[in-house]
C-alpha positions, 0 to 999 in steps of 0.5 A: 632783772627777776630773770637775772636773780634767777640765773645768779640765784641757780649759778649759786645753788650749783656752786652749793651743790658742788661743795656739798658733793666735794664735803662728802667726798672729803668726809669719806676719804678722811673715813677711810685715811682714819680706818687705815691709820687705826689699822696700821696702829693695831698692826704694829702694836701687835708687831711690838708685843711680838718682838718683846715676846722674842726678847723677853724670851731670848733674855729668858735663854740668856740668864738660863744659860748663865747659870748653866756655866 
């Protein structure tokens, strides 16, 4: 009976180690998903000023050539 405790008693240590190991695993792949979606935000937030730069100089041009006319 003590023997069979015992069994089931490491059967469950394992089962606890394996979860531990997959929660890390999940916990460094979130990590790395969070650093990607950061990264991309930054990417095309900067894109986003880029292009309002190009438009706000193209209306720039635009009203400048207007007044040429």
């Amino acid at each position: 009976m003590v023997s069979e405790l015992k069994v089931v008693s490491q059967q469950k240590e394992a089962e606890v180690s394996e979860l531990k190991v997959k929660i890390d695993e999940l916990q460094v792949t979130a990590g790395r998903e969070t650093k990607s979606r950061e990264e991309l935000q930054l990417h095309y937030q900067q894109r986003l000023r880029e292009k309002q730069a190009e438009l706000d100089n193209f209306r720039r041009l635009d009203t400048r050539s207007v007044c040429f006319r």
